[in-house]
N, C-alpha and C positions, 0 to 999 in steps of 0.2 A: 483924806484926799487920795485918788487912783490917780497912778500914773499909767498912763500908755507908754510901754519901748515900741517906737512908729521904726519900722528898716523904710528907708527911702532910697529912690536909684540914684546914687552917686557916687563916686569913686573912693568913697570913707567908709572902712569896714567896719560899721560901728551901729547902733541901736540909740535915736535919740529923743527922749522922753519929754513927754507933754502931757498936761494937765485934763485930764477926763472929765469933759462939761456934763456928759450923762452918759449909759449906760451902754460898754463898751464887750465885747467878744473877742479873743483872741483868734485873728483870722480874717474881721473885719476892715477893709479898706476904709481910710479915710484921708481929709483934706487938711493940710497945716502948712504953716508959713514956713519956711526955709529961707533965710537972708531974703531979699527984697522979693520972691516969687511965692508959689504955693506949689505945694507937691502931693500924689495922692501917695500916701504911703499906705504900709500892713501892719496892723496891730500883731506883734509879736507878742508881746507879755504884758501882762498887766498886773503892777506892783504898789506896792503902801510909800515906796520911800527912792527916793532919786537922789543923786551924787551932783544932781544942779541943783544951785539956789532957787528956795520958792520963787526970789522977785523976778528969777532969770527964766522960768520955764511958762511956756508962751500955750494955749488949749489950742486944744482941735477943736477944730472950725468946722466939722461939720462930716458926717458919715455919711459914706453912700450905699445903696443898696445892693 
């Protein structure tokens, strides 16, 4: 399984990781749910293994161009 670390704009300095539904680039902008909204975030890094639980880590819903 790839994870994406997505940086999204919000006041938490921090890198939060989602499930890579298909094939991803570091650099990439894409779309993921954040609490009840969506956010575009930037694919920073893309890694084998997260510090969140599988059941807890939610996929990117969708890449833009």
């Amino acid at each position: 399984m790839v994870i994406a670390k997505v940086a999204l704009d919000c006041p938490v300095d921090t890198l939060f990781d989602y499930r890579a539904t298909e094939s991803l680039e570091i650099g990439q902008l894409v779309v993921v749910a954040f609490g009840k909204h969506r956010q575009v975030g930037l694919v920073f890094e893309l890694s084998n293994q997260s510090s969140v639980a599988e059941a807890r880590l939610r996929d990117v819903e969708r890449v833009l161009p």
